[in-house]
Legacy VTK file of the C-alpha trace (Angstrom):
# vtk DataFile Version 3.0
C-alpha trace
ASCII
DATASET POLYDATA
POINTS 694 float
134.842 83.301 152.192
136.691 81.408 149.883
135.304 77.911 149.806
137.850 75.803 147.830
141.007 73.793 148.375
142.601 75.647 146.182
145.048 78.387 147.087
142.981 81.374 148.326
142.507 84.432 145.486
140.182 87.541 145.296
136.822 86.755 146.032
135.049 86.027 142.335
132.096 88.315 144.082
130.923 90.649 146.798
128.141 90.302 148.956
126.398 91.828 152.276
124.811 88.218 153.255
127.315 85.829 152.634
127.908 83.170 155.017
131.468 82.079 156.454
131.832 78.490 155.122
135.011 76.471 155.745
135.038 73.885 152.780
132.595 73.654 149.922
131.341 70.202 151.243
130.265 71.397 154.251
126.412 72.300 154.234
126.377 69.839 151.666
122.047 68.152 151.525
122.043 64.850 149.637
119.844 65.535 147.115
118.303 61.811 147.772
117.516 62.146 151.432
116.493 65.914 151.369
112.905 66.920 152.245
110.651 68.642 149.785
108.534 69.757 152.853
109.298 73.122 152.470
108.561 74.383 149.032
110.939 76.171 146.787
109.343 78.187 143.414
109.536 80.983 141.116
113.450 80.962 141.306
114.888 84.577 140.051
117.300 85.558 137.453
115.313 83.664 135.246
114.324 84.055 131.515
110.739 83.393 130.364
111.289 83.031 126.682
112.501 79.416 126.001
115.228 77.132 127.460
117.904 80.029 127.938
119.731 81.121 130.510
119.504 84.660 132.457
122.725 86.980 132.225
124.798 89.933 134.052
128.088 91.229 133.155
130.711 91.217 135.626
130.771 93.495 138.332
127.144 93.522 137.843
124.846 93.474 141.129
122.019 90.436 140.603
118.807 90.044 142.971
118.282 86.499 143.844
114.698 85.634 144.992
112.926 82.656 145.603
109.524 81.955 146.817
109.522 79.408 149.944
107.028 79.009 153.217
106.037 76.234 154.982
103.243 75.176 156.977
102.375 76.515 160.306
103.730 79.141 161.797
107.698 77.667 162.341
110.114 79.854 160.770
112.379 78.805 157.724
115.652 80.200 156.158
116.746 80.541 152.769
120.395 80.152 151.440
121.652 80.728 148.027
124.419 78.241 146.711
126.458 80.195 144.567
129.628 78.290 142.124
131.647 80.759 139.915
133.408 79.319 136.745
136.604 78.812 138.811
134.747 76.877 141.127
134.487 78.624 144.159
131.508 78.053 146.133
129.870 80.543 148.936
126.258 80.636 150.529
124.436 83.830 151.099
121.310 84.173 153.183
118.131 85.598 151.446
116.131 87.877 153.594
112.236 87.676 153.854
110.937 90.526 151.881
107.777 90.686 154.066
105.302 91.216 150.910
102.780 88.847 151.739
104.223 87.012 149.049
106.646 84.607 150.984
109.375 86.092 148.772
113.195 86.079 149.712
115.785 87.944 148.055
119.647 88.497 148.376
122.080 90.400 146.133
125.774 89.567 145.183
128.036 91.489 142.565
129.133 88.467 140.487
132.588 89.378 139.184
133.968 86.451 137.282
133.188 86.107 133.854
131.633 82.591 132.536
129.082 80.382 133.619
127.657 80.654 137.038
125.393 78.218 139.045
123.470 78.359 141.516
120.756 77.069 143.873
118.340 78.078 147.071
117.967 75.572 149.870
115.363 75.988 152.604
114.913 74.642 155.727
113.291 74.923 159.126
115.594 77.643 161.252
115.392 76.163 164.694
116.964 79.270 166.274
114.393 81.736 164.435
111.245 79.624 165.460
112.668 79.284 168.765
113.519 82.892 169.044
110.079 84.214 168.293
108.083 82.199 170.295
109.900 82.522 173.322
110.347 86.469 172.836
106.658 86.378 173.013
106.025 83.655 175.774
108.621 84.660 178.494
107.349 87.846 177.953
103.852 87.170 178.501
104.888 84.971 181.259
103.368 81.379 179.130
105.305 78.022 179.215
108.754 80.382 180.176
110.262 77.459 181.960
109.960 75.090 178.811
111.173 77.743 176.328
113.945 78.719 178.430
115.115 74.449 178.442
114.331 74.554 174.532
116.236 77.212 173.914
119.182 75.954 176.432
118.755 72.320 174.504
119.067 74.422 171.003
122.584 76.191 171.811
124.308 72.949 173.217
123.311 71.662 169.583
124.527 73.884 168.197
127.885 74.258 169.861
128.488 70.798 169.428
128.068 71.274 166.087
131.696 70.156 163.740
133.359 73.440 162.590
131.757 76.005 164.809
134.587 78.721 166.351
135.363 78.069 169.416
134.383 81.520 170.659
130.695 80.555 169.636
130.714 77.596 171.495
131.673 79.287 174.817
129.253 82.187 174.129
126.539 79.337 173.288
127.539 77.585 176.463
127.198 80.552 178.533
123.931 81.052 177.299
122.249 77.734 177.787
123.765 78.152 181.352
122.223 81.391 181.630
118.761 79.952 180.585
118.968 77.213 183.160
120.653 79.168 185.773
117.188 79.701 188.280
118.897 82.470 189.463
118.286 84.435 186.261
114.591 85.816 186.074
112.899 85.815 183.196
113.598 89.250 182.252
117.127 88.403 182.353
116.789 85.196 179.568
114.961 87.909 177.715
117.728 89.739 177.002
119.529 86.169 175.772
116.333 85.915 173.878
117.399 89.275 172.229
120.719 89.148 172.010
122.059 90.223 168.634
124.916 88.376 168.608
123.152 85.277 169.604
121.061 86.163 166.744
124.348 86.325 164.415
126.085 83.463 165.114
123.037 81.556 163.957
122.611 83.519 160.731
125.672 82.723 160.186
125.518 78.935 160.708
121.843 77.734 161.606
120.717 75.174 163.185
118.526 73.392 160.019
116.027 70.544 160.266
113.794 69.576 156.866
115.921 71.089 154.097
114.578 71.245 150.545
116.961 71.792 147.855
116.738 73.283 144.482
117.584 72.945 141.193
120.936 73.806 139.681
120.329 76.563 137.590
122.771 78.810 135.854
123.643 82.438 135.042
125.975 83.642 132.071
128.035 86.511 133.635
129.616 88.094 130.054
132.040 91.017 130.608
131.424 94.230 131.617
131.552 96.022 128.157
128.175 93.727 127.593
126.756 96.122 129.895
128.310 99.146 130.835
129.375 101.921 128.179
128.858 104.922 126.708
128.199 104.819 122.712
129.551 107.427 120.109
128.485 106.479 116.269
130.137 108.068 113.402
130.253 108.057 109.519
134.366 107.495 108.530
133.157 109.009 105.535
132.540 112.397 107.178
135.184 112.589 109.765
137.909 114.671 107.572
135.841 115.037 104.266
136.812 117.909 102.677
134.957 119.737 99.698
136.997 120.602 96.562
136.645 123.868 94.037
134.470 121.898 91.765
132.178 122.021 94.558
131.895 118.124 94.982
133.540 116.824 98.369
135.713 114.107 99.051
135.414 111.240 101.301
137.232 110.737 104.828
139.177 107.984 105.379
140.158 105.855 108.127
143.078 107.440 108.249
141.441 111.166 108.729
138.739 109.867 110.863
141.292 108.621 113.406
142.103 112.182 113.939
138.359 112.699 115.834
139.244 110.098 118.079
141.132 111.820 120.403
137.678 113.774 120.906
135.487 111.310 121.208
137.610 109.615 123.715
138.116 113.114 125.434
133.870 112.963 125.863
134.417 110.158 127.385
132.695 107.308 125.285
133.764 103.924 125.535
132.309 102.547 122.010
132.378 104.151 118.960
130.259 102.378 116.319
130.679 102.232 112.743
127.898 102.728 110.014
128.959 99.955 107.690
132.404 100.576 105.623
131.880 98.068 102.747
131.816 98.579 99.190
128.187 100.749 98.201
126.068 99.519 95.758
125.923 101.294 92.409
122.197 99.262 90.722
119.286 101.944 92.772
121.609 103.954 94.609
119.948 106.906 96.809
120.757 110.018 96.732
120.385 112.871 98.619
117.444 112.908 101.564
116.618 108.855 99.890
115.727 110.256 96.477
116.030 107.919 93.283
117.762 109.937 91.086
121.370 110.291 92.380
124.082 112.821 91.568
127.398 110.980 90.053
128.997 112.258 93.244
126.309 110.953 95.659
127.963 108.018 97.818
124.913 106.116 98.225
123.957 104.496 101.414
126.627 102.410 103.147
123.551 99.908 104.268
123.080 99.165 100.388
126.575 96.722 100.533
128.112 95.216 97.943
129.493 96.217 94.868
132.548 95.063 92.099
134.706 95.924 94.705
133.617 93.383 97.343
130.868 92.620 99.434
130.612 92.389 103.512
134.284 91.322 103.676
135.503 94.124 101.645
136.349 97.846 103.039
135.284 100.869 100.964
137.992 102.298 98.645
137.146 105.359 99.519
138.049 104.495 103.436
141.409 102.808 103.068
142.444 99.414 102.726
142.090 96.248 105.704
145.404 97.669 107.330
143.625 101.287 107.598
141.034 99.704 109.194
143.329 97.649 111.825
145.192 100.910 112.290
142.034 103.101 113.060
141.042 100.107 115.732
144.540 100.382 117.149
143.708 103.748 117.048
141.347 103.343 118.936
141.803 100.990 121.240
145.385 103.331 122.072
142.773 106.217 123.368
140.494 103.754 125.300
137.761 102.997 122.852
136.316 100.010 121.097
135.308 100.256 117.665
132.031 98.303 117.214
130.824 97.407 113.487
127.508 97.085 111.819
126.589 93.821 110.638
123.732 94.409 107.977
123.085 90.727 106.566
121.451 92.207 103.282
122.750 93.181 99.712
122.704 95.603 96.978
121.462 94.791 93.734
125.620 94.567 92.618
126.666 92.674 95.912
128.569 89.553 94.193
125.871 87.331 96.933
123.551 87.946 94.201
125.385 87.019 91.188
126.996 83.731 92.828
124.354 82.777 94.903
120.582 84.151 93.916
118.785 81.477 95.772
119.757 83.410 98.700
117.286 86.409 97.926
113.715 86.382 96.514
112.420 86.140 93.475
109.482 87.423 92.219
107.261 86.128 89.421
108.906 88.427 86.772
112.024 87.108 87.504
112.962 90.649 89.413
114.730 89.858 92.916
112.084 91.225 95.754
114.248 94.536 97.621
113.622 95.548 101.010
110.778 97.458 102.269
109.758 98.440 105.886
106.181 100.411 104.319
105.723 102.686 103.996
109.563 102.934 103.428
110.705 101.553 100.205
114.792 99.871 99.863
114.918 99.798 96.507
118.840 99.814 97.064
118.618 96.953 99.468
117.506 92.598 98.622
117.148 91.126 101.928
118.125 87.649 102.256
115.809 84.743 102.023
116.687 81.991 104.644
114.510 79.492 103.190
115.878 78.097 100.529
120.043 77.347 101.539
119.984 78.631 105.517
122.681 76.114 105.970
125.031 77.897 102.984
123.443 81.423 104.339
124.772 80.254 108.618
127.989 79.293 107.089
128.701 82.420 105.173
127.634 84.842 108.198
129.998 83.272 110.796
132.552 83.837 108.204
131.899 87.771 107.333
131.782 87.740 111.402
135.518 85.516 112.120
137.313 88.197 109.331
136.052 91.265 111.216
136.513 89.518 114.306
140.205 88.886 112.846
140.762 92.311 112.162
140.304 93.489 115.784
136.464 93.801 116.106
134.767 92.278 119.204
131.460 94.136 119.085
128.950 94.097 116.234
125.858 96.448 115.829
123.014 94.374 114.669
121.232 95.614 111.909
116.929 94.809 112.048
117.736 90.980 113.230
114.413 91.125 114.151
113.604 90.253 110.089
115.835 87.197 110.259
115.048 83.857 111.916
115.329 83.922 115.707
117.065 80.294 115.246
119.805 81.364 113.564
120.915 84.356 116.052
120.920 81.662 118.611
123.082 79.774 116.281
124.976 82.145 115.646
125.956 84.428 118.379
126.692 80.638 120.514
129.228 79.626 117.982
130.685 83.307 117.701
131.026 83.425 121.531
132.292 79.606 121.918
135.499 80.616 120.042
135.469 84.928 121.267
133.532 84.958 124.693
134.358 88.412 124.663
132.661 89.147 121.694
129.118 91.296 122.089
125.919 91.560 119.537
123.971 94.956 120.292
120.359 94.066 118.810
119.229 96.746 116.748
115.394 95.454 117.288
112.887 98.225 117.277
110.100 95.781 116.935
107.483 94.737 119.462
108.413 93.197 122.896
108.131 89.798 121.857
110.555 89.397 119.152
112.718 92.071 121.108
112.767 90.084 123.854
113.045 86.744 122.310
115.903 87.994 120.639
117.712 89.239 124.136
117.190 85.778 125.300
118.492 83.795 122.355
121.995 85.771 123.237
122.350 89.264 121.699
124.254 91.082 124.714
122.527 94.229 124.300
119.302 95.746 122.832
118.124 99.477 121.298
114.755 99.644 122.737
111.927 102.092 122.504
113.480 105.218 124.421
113.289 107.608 121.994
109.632 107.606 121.978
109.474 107.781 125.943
108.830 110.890 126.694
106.532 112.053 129.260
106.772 111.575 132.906
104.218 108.680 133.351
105.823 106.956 129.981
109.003 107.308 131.244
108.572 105.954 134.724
106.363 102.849 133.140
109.097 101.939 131.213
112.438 102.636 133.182
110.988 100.832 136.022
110.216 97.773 133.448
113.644 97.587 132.359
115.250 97.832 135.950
113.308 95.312 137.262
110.804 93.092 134.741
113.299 92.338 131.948
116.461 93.003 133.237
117.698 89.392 134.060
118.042 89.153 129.801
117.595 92.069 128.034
120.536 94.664 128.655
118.553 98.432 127.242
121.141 100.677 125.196
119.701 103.834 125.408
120.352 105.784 121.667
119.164 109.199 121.882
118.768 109.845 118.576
120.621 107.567 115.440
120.817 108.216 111.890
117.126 107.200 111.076
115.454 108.334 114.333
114.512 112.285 115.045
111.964 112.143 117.514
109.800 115.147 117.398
110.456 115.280 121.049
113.654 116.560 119.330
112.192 118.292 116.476
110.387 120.613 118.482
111.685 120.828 121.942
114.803 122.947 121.394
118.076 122.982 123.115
116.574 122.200 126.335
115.328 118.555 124.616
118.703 117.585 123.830
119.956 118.130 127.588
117.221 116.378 128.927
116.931 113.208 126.674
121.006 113.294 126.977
120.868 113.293 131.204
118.152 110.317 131.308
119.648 108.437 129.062
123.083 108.412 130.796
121.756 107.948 134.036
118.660 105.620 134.268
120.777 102.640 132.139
124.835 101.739 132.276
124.785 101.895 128.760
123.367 104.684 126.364
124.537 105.870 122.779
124.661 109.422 121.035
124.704 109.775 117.250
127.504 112.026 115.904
125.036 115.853 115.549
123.084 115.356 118.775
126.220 117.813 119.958
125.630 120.318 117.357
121.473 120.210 118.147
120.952 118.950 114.782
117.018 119.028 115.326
115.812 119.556 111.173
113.682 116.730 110.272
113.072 116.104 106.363
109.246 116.945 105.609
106.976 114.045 107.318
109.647 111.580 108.227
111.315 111.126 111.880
115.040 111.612 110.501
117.168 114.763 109.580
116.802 116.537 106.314
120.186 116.122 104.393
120.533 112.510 106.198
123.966 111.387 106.319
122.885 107.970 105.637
122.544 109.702 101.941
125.473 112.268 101.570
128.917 113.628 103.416
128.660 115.789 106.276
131.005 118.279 107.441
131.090 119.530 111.082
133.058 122.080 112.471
132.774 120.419 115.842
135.956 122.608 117.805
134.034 125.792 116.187
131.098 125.238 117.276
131.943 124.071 121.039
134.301 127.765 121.002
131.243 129.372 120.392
128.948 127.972 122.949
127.160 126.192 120.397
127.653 122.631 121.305
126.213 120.113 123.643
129.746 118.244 124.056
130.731 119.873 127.597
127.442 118.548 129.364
128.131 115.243 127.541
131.698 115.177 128.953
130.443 115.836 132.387
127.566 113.260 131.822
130.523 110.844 131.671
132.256 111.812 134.287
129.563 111.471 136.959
129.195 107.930 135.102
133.093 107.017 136.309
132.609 108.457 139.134
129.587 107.089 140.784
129.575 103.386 140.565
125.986 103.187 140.813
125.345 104.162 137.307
126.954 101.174 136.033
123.978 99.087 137.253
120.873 98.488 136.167
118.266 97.020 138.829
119.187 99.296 141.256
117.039 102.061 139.980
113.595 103.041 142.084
111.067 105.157 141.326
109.882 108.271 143.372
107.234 110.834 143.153
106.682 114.646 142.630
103.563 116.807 142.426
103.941 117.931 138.906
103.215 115.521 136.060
105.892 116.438 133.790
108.789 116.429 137.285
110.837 112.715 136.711
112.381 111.302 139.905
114.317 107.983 140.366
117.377 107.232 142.350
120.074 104.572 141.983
121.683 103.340 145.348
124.924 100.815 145.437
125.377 99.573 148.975
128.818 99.832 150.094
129.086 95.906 150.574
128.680 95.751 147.187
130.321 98.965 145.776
133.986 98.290 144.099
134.902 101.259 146.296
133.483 100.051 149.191
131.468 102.847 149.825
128.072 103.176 149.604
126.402 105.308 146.395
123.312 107.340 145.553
122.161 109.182 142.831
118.910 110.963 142.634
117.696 112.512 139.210
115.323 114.713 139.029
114.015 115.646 135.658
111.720 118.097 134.040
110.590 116.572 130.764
109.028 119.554 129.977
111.282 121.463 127.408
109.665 124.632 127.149
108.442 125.466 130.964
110.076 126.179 134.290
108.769 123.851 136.568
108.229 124.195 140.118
107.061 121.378 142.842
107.344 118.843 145.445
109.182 116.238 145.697
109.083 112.853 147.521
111.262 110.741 148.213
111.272 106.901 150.036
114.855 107.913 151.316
114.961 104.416 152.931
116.260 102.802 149.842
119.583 104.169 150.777
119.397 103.701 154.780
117.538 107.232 155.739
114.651 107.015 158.219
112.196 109.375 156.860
112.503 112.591 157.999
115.874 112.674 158.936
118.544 115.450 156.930
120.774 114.589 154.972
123.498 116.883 152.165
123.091 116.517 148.274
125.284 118.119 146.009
124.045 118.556 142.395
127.081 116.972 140.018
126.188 119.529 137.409
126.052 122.929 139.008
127.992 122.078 142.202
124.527 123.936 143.793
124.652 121.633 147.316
121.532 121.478 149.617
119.978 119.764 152.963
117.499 117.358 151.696
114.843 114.973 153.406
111.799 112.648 152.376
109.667 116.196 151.285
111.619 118.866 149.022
110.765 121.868 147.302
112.821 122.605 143.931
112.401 124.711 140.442
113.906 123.590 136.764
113.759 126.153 134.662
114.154 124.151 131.430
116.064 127.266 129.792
118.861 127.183 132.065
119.432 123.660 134.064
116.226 120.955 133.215
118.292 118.331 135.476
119.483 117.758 138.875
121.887 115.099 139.184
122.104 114.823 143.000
124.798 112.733 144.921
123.873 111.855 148.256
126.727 112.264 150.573
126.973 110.138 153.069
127.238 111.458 157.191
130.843 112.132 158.311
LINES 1 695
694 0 1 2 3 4 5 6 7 8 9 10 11 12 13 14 15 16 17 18 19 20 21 22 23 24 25 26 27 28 29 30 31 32 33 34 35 36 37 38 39 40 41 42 43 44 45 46 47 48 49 50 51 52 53 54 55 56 57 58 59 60 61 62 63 64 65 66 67 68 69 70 71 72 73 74 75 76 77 78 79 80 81 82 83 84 85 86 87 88 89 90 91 92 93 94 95 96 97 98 99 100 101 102 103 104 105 106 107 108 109 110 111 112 113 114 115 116 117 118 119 120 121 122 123 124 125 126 127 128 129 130 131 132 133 134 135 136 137 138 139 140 141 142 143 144 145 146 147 148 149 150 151 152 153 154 155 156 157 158 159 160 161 162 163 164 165 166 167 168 169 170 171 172 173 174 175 176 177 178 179 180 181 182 183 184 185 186 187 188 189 190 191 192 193 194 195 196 197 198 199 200 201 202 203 204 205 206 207 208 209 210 211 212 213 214 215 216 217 218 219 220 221 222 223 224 225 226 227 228 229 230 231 232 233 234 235 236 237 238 239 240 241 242 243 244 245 246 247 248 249 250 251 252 253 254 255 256 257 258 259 260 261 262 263 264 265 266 267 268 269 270 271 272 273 274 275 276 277 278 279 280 281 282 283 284 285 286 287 288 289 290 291 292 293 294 295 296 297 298 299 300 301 302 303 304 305 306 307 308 309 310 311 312 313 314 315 316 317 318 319 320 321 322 323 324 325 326 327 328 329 330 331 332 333 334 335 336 337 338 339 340 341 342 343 344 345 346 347 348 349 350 351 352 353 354 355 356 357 358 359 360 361 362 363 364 365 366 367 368 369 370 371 372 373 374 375 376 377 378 379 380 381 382 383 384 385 386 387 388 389 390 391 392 393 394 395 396 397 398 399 400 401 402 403 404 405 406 407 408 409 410 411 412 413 414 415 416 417 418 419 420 421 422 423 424 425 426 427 428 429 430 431 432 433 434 435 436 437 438 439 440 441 442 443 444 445 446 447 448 449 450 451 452 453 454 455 456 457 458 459 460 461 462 463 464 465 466 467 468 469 470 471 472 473 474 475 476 477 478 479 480 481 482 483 484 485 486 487 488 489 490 491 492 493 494 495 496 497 498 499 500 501 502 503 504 505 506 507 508 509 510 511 512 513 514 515 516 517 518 519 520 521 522 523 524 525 526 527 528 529 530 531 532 533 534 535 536 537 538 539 540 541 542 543 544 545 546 547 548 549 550 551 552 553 554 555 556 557 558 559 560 561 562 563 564 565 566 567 568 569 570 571 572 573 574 575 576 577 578 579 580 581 582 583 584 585 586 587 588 589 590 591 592 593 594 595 596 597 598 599 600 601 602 603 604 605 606 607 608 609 610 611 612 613 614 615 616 617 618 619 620 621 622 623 624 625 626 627 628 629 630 631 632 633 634 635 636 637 638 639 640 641 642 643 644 645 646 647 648 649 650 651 652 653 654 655 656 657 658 659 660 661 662 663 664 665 666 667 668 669 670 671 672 673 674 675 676 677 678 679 680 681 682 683 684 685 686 687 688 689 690 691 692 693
């Protein structure tokens, strides 16, 4: 339904309730002479933090619900007006979700990138109120004569309507001659009364009296990367450092690291994020596991940027030069990943910020410039910057550390703590950045409270870390998957990290191999976009004595990994990553979001949700479901019920149907009830696809 005058193209989206419209003019209510009889509120994807619009990523499915009723017991419709960024226009009927809550919803898989907007418009459905009261009056033998000439009245209407096929104005005319014909009993015009395709034509173009229209509202629809993708982070520093007979070790480069890409890409991750590569600080460098007494070989903390060599501009000596860095995101970008950077706006005591421009940090009373601190942890390495005193020479300086990177072939940036900088001048920010780089996308590292994590989503930061890692149990995890499927989801886009350089959960700590599997299979299931931190392979689980990150942190020191040895022996988690990416490609349904539902066992440590893509709205065209079942347990074998509302993919309860776990390849006859046993030893997960019947 292509509903310009231009030349007709691919559909910008796909949709099960979309209405065949001829010209985007037609269906057109004046705004000046349309009722507000029937009322139109709460209008969904919305944002509740400030003046800011909702988002999706192309290809991304969006619910649209409105509430609307109206007096009396006449039955309304609901229509969506829906303009991509090219222009095209195309309505799609909502369907009553029965609540009690006069809600109506539709979906449609917006695939254009840009600025979308849309509208609802109600009105009274003459055919629907018409439909339901003679159903029930003919049938009960009350006023059948009149409803019969009503109805008869209603399709001569409508077939004289401009635009209508002509094979719907025969089959109207037949029927209005069938409801007048005397010869045709009552139980006959029932069957008009009934008839579906009756029923369809005036779905498809109703018959409208009293329309209310809403307001324009709009949706930013930023590409798919914003939303999907699987996240790999590495130190450069450690990929290909190699320690020499003095004992000491020397750094990677960009030019050694590039050799690991081939492997990450073979995992199949999409992203692979850099620590920051600047120039280290040398005034309060750590060393190892954060101490303050460094070793003259210690490299110091690549958040602690800025030294004599250059500032947030500058790339570590150690790493290369610019053109090793271009070449590594060539690199890259030749095996199918994008290289995403940190972007840490603080300094280290040496950063040249502080000698040209000190009324950028804080200064204390003694004259001492105020460092970081997060207590109880102390970065005496680290001054963060004050935005009080020059924010205007501060804005101007961040958009141009983020232009050169952006210039060097970077179009994602890792956030460091914005959630200690002014909200005002993300929003500033990340609209100028994406003005000039639409493309470009800010992933929010905000472990903070909802608010400010929220707030920050809103204001335009494409992604968000969120509090995962310390969802654990069954009830916690349910709680808060379900609240970023469906309370948050129309602006803040979850990327769910496992574990990262600072966080070692003691889910981690203590629950053995089995942990790692089990954190690993949520995560890349319940959200299109999760991360792993380079170790969660190997089952680095060591914490440092009363802190949440591993002893001998790389944040402080090299690490070398013997990642092929260690996968040879058995001793890596890589092959059930690799597969976890696979099933990701493979089943378009775990590249959405909202689509996720929760479901119920009998144990209270047994997970189950499910993810089902309708095949109207499936880039296969197939339909697509994914149940997960999950023992969050990591030291038990598990054994219980399961129960499942198999409706949500289009299975009366009760009735069979095949699964086939994606792990194992173990294939069974489910229904609604199920018995099944994870042994957290051997296989904690099921990853079930539904197939659907031959």
């Amino acid at each position: 339904m292509v509903t310009t005058s231009r030349a007709v193209r691919s559909r910008p989206w796909r949709s099960a309730s979309s209405i065949p419209v001829r010209d985007a003019r037609e269906w057109q209510p004046d705004r000046v002479t349309a009722s507000r009889r029937l009322p139109l509120a709460q209008p969904y994807p919305s944002v509740p933090w400030g003046d800011y619009r909702p988002k999706a990523f192309a290809g991304e499915v969006v619910p649209f619900r409105v509430t609307a009723f109206r007096e009396g017991h006449d039955r309304i419709g609901v229509q969506l007006r829906l303009t991509s960024p090219s222009g095209d226009v195309s309505l799609h009927r909502l369907t009553a979700l029965d609540d009690g809550f006069d809600r109506w919803e539709t979906s449609v898989a917006v695939l254009e990138q840009g600025v979308w907007t849309f509208r609802f418009e109600s009105f009274g459905d003459e055919f629907a109120t018409w439909e339901h009261a003679a159903d029930l009056k003919i049938e009960a033998g009350v006023d059948a004569p009149v409803m019969r000439e009503l109805g008869a009245q209603l399709f001569e209407r409508a077939g004289a309507e401009k635009g209508r096929p002509k094979a719907q104005r025969d089959a109207l005319a037949l029927a209005a001659a069938a409801l007048r014909d005397p010869a045709v009993d009552d139980a006959a015009a029932l069957t008009v009364v009934r008839d579906p395709q009756i029923a369809r034509y005036f779905s498809e173009r109703p018959v409208m009296s009293l329309t209310t229209v809403g307001d324009d509202l709009e949706l930013l629809v930023e590409r798919e990367r914003a939303g999907v993708g699987a996240w790999y982070e590495f130190f450069p520093r450690s990929e290909g450092a190699r320690r020499l007979k003095d004992g000491t070790i020397k750094s990677g480069t960009f030019r050694t690291a590039s050799r690991r890409l081939p492997a990450v890409a073979e995992m199949g991750f999409d992203v692979l994020y850099l620590p920051p590569i600047h120039p280290i600080g040398r005034i309060n460098r750590k060393g190892r596991n954060n101490t303050l007494d460094p070793g003259a070989a210690d490299p110091g903390s690549p958040w602690a940027i800025g030294a004599a060599e250059g500032g947030h501009d500058a790339v570590h000596p150690d790493l290369g030069t610019l053109a090793d860095f271009r070449a590594f995101v060539r690199a890259a970008r030749s095996v199918g990943v994008e290289v995403a950077l940190d972007f840490a706006l603080q300094a280290a005591p040496d950063h040249p910020w502080v000698a040209d421009h000190p009324e950028w940090f804080t200064t204390l009373p003694d004259g001492s410039i105020a460092f970081a601190e997060n207590p109880p942890k102390k970065y005496q390495d680290i001054y963060p910057v004050n935005f009080d005193n020059d924010p205007a020479g501060i804005y101007a300086e961040a958009l141009r550390v983020v232009r050169h990177w952006i210039a060097q072939g970077v179009r994602i940036f890792r956030v460091d703590n914005p959630h200690t900088k002014p909200l005002q001048f993300w929003e500033w920010l990340i609209e100028a950045v994406n003005a000039e780089h639409p493309d470009v996308v800010f992933l929010a590292e905000a472990f903070t409270r909802p608010a400010p994590l929220q707030s920050l989503a809103s204001a335009g930061f494409q992604q968000s870390y969120t509090y995962f890692a310390w969802r654990n149990t069954k009830a916690e995890l349910e709680e808060f998957l379900s609240g970023l499927a469906h309370d948050t989801a129309d602006f803040v886009r979850p990327n769910l990290f496992v574990n990262t350089p600072d966080i070692l959960t003691e889910y981690l700590q203590f629950g053995g191999r089995p942990a790692y599997r089990i954190r690993a299979a949520i995560a890349a299931t319940a959200a299109p976009t999760y991360g792993v931190y380079a170790g969660y392979e190997l089952y680095e689980n060591v914490a440092r004595p009363g802190s949440e990150e591993n002893i001998d942190n790389e944040k402080y020191e090299y690490k070398i990994r013997d990642w092929a040895g260690a996968e040879a022996q058995g001793d890596s988690l890589a092959p059930y990553l690799r597969r976890l990416n696979e099933i990701r490609r493979e089943h378009p349904a775990l590249s959405q979001l909202r689509n996720l539902s929760i479901h119920w066992s009998d144990d209270d440590a047994i997970l189950v949700y499910a993810k089902h893509l309708p095949g109207a709205l499936s880039p296969t065209g197939r339909s697509d479901t994914i149940i997960v079942v999950v023992n969050t347990d990591p030291h038990s074998v598990r054994q219980t019920m399961v129960h499942l509302d198999t409706r949500v993919w289009g299975v009366e309860p009760g009735e069979p149907f095949e699964v086939e776990d994606l792990v194992t390849g173990g294939q069974w006859t489910w229904s609604d009830h199920n018995f099944v046993m994870l042994d957290a030893f051997t296989e904690p997960v099921h990853i079930l696809h539904v197939k659907e019947p031959r």
